[in-house]
C-alpha positions in Angstrom: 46.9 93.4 77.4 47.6 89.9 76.3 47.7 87.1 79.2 49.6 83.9 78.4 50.1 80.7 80.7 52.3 78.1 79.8 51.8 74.4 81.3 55.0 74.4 83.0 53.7 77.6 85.4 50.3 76.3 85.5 52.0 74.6 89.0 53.3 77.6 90.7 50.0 79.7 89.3 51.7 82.2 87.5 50.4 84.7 85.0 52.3 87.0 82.7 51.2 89.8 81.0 52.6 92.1 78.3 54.3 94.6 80.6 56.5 97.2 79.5 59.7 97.0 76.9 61.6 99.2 78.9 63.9 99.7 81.0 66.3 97.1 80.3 66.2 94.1 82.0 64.1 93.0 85.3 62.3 95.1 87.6 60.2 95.2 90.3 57.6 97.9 90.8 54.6 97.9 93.3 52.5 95.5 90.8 55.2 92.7 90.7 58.5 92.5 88.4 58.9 93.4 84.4 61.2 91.3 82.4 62.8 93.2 78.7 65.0 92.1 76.7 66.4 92.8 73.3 66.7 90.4 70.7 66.6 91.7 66.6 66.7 87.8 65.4 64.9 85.9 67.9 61.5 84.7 67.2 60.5 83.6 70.6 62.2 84.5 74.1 60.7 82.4 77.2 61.3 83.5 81.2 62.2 80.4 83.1 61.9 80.6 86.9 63.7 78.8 89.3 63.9 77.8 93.4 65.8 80.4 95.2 69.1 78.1 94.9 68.8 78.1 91.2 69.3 74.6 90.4 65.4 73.4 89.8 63.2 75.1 87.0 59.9 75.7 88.5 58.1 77.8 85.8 58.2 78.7 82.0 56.6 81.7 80.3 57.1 82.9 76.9 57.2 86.7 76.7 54.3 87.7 75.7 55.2 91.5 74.8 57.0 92.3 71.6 58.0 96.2 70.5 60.2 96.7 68.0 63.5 94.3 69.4 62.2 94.2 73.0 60.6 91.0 74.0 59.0 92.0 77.5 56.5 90.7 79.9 55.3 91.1 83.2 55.0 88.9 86.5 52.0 90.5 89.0 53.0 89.9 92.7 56.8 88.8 91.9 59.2 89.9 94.2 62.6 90.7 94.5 64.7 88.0 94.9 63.3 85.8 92.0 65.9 83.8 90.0 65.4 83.5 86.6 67.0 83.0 83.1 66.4 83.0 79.4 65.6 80.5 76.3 65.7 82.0 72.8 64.2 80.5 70.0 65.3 81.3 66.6 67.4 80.0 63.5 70.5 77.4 64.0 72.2 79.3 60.7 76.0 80.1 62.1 77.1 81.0 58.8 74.2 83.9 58.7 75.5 84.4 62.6 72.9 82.8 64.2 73.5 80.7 66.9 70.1 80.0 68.7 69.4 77.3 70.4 66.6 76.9 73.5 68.0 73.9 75.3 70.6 76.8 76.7 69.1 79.0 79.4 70.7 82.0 79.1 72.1 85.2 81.5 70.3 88.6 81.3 73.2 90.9 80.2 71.4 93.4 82.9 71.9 91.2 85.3 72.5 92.8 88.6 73.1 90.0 90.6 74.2 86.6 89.3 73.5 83.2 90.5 76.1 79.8 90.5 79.0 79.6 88.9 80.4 78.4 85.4 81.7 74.6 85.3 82.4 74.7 81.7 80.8 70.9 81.0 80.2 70.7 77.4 76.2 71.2 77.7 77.2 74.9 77.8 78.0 74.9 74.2 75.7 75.8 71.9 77.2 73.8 69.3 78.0 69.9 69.7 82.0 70.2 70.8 82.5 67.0 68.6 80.8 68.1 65.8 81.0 72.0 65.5 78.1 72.0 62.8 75.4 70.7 64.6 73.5 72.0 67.3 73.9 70.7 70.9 70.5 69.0 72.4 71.6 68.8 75.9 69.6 70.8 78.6 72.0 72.8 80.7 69.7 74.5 82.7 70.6 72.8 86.2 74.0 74.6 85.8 74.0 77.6 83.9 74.4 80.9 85.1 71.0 82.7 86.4 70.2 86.4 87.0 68.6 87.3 90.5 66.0 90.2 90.9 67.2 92.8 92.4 65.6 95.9 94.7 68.6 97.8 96.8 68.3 100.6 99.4 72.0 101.9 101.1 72.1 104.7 103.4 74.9 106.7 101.2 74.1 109.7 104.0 76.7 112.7 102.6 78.5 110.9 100.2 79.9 113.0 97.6 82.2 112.1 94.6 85.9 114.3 95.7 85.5 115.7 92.1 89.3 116.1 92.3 90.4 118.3 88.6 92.0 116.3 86.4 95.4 117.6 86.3 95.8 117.3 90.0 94.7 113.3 90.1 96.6 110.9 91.0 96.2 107.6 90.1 96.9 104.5 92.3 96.0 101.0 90.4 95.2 98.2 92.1 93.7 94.7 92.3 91.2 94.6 94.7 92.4 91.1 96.7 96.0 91.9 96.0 95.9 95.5 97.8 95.2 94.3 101.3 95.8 90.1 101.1 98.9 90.1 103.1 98.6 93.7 105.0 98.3 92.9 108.6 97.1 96.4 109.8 93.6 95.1 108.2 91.3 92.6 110.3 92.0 89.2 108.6 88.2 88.7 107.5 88.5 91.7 105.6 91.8 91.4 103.8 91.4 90.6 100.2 88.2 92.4 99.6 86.1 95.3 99.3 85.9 96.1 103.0 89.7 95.6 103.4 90.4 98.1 100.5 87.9 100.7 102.8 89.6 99.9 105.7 91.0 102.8 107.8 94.5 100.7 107.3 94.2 101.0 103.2 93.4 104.5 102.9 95.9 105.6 106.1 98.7 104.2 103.7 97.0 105.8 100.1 96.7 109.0 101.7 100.5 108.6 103.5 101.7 108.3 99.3 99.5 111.3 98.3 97.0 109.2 96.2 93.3 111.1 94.9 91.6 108.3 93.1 92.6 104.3 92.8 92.0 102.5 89.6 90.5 99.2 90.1 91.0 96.6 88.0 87.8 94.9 86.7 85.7 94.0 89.4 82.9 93.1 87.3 81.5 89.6 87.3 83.9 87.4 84.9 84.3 83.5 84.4 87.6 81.9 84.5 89.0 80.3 80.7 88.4 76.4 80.5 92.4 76.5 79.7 92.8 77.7 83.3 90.1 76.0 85.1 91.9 72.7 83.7 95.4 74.1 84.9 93.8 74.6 88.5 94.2 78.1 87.9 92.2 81.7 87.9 92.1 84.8 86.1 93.0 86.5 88.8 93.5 89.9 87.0 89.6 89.5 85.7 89.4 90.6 82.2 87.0 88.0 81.3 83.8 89.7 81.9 80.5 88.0 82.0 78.5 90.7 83.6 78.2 94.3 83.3 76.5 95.3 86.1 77.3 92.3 88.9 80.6 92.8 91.3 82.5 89.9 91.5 81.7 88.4 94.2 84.8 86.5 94.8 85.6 90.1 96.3 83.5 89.9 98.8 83.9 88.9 102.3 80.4 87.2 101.9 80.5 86.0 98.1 77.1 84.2 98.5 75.1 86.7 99.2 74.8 89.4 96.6 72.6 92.0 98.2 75.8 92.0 101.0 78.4 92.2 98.2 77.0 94.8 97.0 76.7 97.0 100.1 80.6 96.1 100.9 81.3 97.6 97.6 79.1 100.6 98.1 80.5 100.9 101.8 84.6 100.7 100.0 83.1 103.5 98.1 82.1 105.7 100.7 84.8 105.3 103.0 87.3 106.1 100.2 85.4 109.4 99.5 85.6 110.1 103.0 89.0 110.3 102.7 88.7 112.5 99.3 89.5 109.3 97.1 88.1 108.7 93.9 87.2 105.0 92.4 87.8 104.6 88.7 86.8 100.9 87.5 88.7 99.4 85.0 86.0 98.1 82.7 85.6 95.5 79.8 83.3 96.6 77.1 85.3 95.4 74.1 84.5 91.9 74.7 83.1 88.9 76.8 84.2 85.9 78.4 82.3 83.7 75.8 85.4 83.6 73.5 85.7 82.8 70.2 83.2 80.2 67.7 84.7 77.2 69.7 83.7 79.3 73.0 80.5 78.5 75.6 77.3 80.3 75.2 76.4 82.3 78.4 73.9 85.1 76.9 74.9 87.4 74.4 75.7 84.5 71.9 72.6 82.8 72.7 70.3 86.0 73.0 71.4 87.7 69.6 75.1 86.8 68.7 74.7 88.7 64.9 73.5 91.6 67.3 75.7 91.7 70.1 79.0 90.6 68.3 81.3 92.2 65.0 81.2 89.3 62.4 83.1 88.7 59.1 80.8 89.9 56.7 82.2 87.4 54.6 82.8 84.7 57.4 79.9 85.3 59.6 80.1 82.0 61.8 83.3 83.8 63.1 84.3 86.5 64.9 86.3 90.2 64.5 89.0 89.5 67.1 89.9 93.1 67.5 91.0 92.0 71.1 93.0 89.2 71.3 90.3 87.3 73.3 88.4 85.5 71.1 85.3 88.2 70.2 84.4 92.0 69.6 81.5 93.5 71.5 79.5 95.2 68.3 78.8 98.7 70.2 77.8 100.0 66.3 74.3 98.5 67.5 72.5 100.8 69.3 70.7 97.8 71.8 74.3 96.9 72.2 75.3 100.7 73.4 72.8 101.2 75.0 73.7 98.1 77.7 77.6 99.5 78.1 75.5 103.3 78.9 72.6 101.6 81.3 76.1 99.5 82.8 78.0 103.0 83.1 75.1 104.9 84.7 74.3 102.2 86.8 77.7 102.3 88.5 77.9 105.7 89.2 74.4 106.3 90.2 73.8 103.3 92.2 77.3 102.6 93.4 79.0 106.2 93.1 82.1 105.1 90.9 83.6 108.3 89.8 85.1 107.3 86.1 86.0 104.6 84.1 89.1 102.9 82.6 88.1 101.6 79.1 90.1 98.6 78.8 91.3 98.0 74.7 89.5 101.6 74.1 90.4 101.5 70.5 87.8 98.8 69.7 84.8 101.2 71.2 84.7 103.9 69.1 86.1 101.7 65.5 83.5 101.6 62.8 83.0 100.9 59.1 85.7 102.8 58.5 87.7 102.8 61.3 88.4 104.1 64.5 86.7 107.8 64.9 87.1 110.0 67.9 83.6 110.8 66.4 82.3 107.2 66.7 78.5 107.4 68.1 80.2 105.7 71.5 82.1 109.2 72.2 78.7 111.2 71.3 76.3 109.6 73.3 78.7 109.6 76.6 79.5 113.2 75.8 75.3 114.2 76.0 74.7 111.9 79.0 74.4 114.4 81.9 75.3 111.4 84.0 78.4 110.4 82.2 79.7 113.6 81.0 80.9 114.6 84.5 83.0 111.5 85.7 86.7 110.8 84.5 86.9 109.1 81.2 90.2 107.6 80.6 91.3 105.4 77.8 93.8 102.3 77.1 94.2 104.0 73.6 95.3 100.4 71.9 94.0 97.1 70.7 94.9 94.3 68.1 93.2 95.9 65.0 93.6 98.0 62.2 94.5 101.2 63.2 94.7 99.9 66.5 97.5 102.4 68.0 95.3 105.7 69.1 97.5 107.6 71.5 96.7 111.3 71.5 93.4 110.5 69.4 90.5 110.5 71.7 87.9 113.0 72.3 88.5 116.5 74.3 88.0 115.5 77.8 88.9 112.3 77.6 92.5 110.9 79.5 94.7 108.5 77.8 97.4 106.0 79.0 100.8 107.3 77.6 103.1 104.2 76.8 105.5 106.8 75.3 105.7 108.5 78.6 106.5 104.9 80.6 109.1 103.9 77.9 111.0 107.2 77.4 110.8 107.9 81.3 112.5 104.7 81.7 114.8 104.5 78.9 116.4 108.0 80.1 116.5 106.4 84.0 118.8 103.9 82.4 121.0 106.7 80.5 120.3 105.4 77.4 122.1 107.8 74.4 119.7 110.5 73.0 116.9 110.2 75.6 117.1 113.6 76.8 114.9 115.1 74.2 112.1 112.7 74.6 112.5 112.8 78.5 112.0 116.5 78.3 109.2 116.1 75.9 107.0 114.0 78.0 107.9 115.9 81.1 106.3 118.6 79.3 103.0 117.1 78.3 103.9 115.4 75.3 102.6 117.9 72.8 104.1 115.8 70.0 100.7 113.2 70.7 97.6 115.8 72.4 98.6 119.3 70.8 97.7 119.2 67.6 94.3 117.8 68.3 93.9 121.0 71.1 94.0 118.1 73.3 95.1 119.6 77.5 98.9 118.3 79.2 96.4 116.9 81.6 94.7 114.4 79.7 98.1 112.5 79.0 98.0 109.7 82.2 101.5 109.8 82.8 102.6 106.4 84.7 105.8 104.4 84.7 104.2 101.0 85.8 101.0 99.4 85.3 98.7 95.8 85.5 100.8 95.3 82.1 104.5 94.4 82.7 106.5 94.8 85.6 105.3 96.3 89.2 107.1 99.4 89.9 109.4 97.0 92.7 110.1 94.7 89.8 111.3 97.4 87.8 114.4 97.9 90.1 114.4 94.5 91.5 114.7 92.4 87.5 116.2 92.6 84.0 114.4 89.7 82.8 111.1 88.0 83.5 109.9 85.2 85.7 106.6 84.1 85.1 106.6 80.6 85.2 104.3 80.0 88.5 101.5 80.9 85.9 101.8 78.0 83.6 102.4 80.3 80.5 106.4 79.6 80.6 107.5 82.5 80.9 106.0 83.7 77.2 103.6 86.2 78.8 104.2 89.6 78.8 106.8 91.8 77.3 110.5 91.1 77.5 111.2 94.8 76.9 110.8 96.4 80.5 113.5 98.9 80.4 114.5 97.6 84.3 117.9 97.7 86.7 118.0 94.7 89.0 121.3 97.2 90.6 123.5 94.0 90.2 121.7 91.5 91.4 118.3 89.3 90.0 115.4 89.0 92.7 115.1 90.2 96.0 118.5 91.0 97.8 120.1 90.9 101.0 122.5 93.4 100.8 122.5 96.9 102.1 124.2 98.4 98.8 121.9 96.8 96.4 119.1 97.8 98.5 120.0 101.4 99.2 120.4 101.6 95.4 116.5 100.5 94.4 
């Protein structure tokens, strides 16, 4: 094997050697740690170390392993707990959809534990924000985003997933902090996180309503918009994801400590299977929180952004904005697939999860020619012994062509049914001619699965969800109030199909009360 030194280690007497280019990622085994990562364009990829605190570059190696797309290398007598990040070397060209640039140490996208947080200054872009066409120079090492090695052992004992059928789920979604904030049966430390949603106090009150499996919404590791970060605000929702395989630690009762976090999200897990609850994780493959050509790089941009993105073939220093959000994760790439299936096993081997809501579904399985139930997304989820077990449920929508999928996925697959919230509603409020659709739904809505020889039980039937009003809103508003979020009361849709019973906001009276 080939054995490289670079001046910068020569300090900290490090050596590097070829390693292996798989799996994914770092490492460690009983010789030390092995870094891989993929890269098609990149001519050069170096491993920068840093002190435990991750502020202080101690070391720099390149990679010296190359196979195929995998740069890879490997550190002898490296230990768990090593932070590090990435420099890519390669072609400044961002109308060929190149945007390398090594003064920008980069995230691993495998990263299973991340390091500082994101202060959007402008030496995180990877072009010069005053002069989009030139490259930025500025080192922003001290301050960017670093992956932590990892090596986790959890006592799951006789943890087993409920394995409740689908037609006999029932799905509770919730926001993590939001479930247990301001429920004083929890201990206070706890409320507002992982270990206050697996408090005895949680599930007592999910098992009082009947609930088999709650829905999380994300809890992987995201990065708040520069818009709201200026407005003194959060994404408190959390579909902004930066990391695929890190819990947000902001979930946590100890956030700065990542080996802990994770253990209170592994111990959520078992206590709500102790209780014959499933956890479905709302998840955020279709796109990432570096936004659009004006966004920050963070690490897929950086690492390979005509790999790990959809460009306009004929406007390639853009982006497909399938989503709304500024990019389109490129899952036509295998590398790129293969991440979203090493993320998806990783969660429900090493933290049980027992399914997944794809967030903006539509976007996963589109190619060349448009959205496919056949798309290579469906196939290779549908052979993974791992993944062909859990619950797979889509949001069967997003912003592009063809975007509107209801009743389209795969056999096996669950879908959100908007017609089922809307018509449900529409006939609660007696609107004229609703009593067909009502019964319709009611009945599986065979007007959107059966022709497809999709089952009644794949349609996910809800009246409320994350989007629009809360189920108490629905009976407590005709119109929309959202003006504590700075968005003036644009956000969301005006159409909610809701009965305030005579009076807006919460109410006093007995009548109105007794009528909600």
């Amino acid at each position: 094997m080939s054995r490289q030194r670079s001046n910068v280690a020569e300090a900290v007497h490090l050596d590097i050697t070829e390693g292996k280019p798989w799996p994914m990622g770092a490492h460690a085994d009983a010789e030390g740690v092995n870094f891989a990562v993929f890269s098609a364009n990149a001519q050069a990829i170096e491993l920068c170390l840093f002190e435990p605190a991750g502020t202080r570059e101690v070391a720099r190696l390149p990679l010296p392993g190359h196979t195929g797309d995998v740069w890879h290398g490997h550190i002898a007598c490296a230990k768990p707990g090593l932070v590090y990040g990435l420099r890519v070397h390669g072609p400044w060209r961002p109308d060929k959809g190149h945007r390398f640039n090594p003064t920008k140490l980069l995230l691993d996208p495998c990263a299973r534990e991340i390091v500082g947080g994101f202060d959007w200054g402008d030496e995180h872009f990877a072009a010069d924000r005053a002069h989009p066409k030139q490259m930025d120079a500025r080192d922003n090492a001290a301050t960017a985003l670093k992956a932590r090695v990892t090596l986790d052992f959890y006592d799951w004992g006789d943890d087993r997933p409920p394995a409740t059928p689908l037609a006999e789920t029932v799905l509770y979604e919730l926001h993590v902090k939001g479930f247990s904030k301001r429920n004083l049966a929890v201990p206070e430390p706890l409320r507002g996180t992982y270990a206050g949603l697996g408090d005895p106090a949680s599930i007592a009150h999910l098992q009082r309503l009947g609930i088999t499996a709650v829905s999380l919404l994300p809890v992987h590791q995201r990065v708040d918009e520069e818009r709201l970060v200026k407005m003194g605000l959060t994404n408190y929702w959390g579909y902004n994801t930066i990391g695929f395989f890190a819990p947000e630690p902001r979930l946590s009762c100890t956030p700065d400590d990542g080996a802990a976090t994770r253990n209170e999200f592994r111990g959520m897990v078992k206590a709500l299977h102790a209780a014959g609850i499933e956890v479905i994780l709302d998840v955020v493959f279709n796109h990432t929180a570096e936004s659009d050509a004006a966004g920050p790089v963070i690490s897929f941009r950086g690492l390979d952004n005509a790999s790990y993105y959809r460009l306009p073939p004929e406007a390639r220093s853009d982006y497909v904005n399938d989503t709304g959000c500024g990019n389109t994760v490129d899952l036509r790439h295998p590398r790129v697939l293969q991440l979203v299936m090493d993320s998806m096993r990783y969660w429900v081997e090493h933290m049980h999860v027992d399914g997944y809501r794809f967030d903006l579904a539509t976007v996963l399985g589109r190619g060349e020619a448009g959205f496919s139930s056949q798309h290579a997304f469906f196939q290779v989820v549908a052979q993974d012994p791992i993944l062909a077990r859990i619950k797979l449920i889509a949001e069967p929508w997003d912003l592009g062509p063809g975007g509107y999928q209801v009743g389209g996925f795969p056999n096996g697959w669950a879908e959100w049914n908007d017609k089922f919230r809307d018509d449900m509603r529409a006939f609660w409020l007696r609107h004229p001619g609703t009593r067909g659709a009502f019964a319709q739904r009611l009945c599986g809505s065979s007007d959107l699965f059966q022709a497809r020889g999709r089952a009644p039980a794949e349609s996910v039937n809800y009246v409320v969800s994350h989007d629009g009003f809360t189920l108490r809103d629905l009976l407590s508003y005709n119109e929309r109030h959202n003006l504590a979020n700075g968005e003036d009361n644009r956000d969301g849709t005006g159409n909610n199909l809701s009965f305030n019973a005579g009076v807006e906001g919460p109410s006093d009276d007995a009548a109105v009360n007794a009528l909600r």
